[in-house]
N, C-alpha and C positions, 0 to 999 in steps of 0.2 A: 299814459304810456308814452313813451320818448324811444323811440324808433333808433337814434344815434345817430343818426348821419344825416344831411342836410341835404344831399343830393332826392331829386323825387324818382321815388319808386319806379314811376312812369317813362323815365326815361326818353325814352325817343316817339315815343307817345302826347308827353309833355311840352315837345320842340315843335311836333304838327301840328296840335289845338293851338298854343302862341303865335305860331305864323300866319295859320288861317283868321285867326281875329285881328292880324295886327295889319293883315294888308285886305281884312273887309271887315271895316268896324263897325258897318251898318247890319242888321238883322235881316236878311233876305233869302232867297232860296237859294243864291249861288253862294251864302255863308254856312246854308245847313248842308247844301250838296258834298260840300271842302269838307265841312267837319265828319260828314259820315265817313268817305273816302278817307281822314286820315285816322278814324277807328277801324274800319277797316282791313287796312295796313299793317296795325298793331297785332298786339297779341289780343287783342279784344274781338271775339268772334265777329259771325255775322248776323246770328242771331240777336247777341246782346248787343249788338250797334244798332239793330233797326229797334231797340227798344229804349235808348237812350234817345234817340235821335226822335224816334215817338212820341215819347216824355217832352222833351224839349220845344219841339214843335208843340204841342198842346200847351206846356205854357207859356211860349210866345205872346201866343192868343191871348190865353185866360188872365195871366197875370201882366199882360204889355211889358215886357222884357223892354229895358230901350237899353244898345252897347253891348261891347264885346264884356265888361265888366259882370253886366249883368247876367249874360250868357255863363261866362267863368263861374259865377257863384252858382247858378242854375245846374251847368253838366255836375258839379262836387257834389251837390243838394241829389240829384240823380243816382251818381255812382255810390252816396252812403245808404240810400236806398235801399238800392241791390244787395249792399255787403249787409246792412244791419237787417242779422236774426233773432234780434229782441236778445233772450236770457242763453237762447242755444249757443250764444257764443264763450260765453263764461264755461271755463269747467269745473265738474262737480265738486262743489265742496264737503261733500260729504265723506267720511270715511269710515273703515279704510274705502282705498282708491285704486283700481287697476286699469293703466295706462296700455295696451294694448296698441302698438305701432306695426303698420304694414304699407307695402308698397314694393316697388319694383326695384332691385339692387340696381345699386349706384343714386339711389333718389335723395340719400341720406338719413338715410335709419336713424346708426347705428351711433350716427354722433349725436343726432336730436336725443336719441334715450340718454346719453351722456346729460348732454346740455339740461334736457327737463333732471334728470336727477341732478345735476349742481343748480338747477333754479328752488326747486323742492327743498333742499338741505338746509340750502341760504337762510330759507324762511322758516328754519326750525323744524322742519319735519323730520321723521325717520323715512330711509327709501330701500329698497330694494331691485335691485335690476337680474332681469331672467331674458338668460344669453339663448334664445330658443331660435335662433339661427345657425343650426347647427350642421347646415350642407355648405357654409362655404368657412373656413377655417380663419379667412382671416378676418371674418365678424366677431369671431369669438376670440380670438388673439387681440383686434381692438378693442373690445368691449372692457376685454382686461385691465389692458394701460386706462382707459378712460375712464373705471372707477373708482380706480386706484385716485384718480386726480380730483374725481372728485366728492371723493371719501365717503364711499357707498359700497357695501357689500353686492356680491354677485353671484348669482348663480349659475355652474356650467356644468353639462357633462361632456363625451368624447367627442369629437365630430363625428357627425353622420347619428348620432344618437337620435330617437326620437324626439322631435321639437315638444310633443304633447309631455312625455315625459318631465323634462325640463319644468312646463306649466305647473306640472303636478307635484315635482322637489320645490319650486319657488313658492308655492302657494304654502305648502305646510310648512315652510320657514319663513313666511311672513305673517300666519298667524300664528306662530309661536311666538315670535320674538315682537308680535302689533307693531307690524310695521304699517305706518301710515299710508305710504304709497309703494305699489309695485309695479314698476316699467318691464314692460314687457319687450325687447328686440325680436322677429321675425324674421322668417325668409322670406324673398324677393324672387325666388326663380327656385324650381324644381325640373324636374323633366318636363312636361306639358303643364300649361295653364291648369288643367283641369286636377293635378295631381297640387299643384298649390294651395288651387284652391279648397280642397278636401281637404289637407294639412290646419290650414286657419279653422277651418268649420269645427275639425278637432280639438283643437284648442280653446274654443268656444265651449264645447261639450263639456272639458276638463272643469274648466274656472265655470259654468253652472253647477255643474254637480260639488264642486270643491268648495267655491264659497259665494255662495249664493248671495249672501248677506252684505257681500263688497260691492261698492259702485260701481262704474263701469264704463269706461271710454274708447273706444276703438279710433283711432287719430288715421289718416291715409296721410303720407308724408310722402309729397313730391317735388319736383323739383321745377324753379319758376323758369328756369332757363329751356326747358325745354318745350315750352309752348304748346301746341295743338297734342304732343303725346300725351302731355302732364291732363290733357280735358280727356282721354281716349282712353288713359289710366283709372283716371277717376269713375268711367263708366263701367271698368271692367270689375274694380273691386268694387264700387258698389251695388253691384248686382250680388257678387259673391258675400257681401259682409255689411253688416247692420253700422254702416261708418256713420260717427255721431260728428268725426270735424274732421278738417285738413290743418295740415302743417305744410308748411308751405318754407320749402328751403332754399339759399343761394341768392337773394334778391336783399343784393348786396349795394345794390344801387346801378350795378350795369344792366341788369334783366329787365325787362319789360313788363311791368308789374297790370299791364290788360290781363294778362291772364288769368289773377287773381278776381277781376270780375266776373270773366267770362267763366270761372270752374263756380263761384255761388252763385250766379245766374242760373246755368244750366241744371244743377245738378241741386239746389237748393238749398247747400251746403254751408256751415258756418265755417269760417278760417279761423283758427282757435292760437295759434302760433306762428310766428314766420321766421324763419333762421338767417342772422345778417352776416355770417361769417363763418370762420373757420373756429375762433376759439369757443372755448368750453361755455361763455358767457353770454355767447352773441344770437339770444335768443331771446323774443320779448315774447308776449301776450298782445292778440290783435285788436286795435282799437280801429273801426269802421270810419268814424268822423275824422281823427286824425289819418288814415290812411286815404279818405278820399281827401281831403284835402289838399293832401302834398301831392296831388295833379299839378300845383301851380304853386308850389313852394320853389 
């Protein structure tokens, strides 16, 4: 995978670990003390810093680290750790496929369901997108233009229409017409948390009973700029929803890409996508070694 941009993830994350080795190149307590302090700092919690910095320390010891070099390769070796969930990170290849996106408006829905249906297409698939965002009008009015572009059928009904409905017309014209993949957009906000989250459970109910037989991914799409919400998010849908990965939007190279440790740390989570932009393209598949890596790219 090739991420596009050269700049690292880590941003300002990246500039503290380099300063603290470059002005103590010796391995000591007052270089492990610096380096916890400037994870810390970061978007990298404080849970997953004492567990980096744990790691780290142990193998000082075990392995006789000597230099900040060796440090450098140690904390990458550490953070692809955490990120690498073995095969949970790949998603299903099996088909058909129903992509199911949720998460809090404004995280970036409704362009990720864009962007994975012109990734899908690229590679020869047939896709399907189901507009079941249907309390805020201009999800559905975008969702529009966006598959228009990138030439993918869509399904909508009125605003305010039942979302589970929606589920229910997409689904029977995706097994009519075998479609390979069906994206699913959601709402983000209803009246109370708790009316959301009944809404999704519904939707759930829909796509078992309807096609059971399809695979099944439920993606939580948040956004990395926002930091400690984006870990606060993740706990709330996944309590409410069987989330099989994150999509991780906006870490464009200015965001602070700790966060992205700290939400598979906590939460045990594979990152399955990360969105580098605004256009329809700017969307890879997440590669653990290459993303810890570019700590120090």
């Amino acid at each position: 995978m090739a991420f596009g941009i050269k700049k690292s993830f880590f941003g300002r994350l990246q500039e503290k670990i380099e300063d603290v080795l470059f002005m103590r190149p010796e391995i000591d307590e007052d270089m492990l003390d610096a380096l916890e302090e400037a994870l810390i700092t970061s978007d990298m919690g404080m849970e997953t810093t004492m567990r980096v910095i744990a790691e780290l320390r142990s193998a000082v010891k075990t392995e006789r680290l000597i230099g900040s070099e060796q440090v450098k390769g140690q904390i990458v070796k550490i953070v692809e750790g955490i990120l690498d969930k073995g095969d949970r990170h790949a998603v299903s290849a099996a088909r058909p496929l129903i992509l199911m996106l949720i998460g809090v408006n404004g995280g970036g829905k409704t362009t990720t369901t864009a962007k994975l249906a012109n990734l899908y297409r690229k590679r020869g698939e047939s896709v399907l997108l189901a507009a079941a965002d249907t309390f805020r009008a201009a999800a559905g009015e975008q969702l529009v233009a966006w598959a228009a572009r990138a030439g993918v059928d869509l399904v909508r009904h009125k605003d305010g229409a039942d979302p589970a409905a929606v589920i229910y017309d997409s689904i029977q014209s995706a097994k009519a017409k075998r479609v390979d993949v069906l994206i699913c957009d959601t709402a983000g906000r209803l009246q109370t948390k708790k009316n959301l989250m009944a809404e999704l459970a519904k939707m759930d109910r829909v796509i078992e009973r309807e096609f059971p037989e399809a695979a099944r991914e439920t993606l939580l799409v948040l956004d990395a700029t926002t930091g400690k919400n984006a870990v606060s998010q993740a706990g709330e849908f996944g309590a409410a929803a069987e989330v099989s990965g994150i999509v991780l939007t906006k870490l464009d190279g200015t965001a602070k890409g700790g966060i992205v440790v700290t939400i598979s740390d906590a939460f045990d989570l594979p990152v399955k996508f990360i969105g580098l932009g605004e256009k329809i393209e700017d969307i890879v598949e997440f590669d653990p070694a290459e993303f810890a890596a570019s700590i120090f790219i």
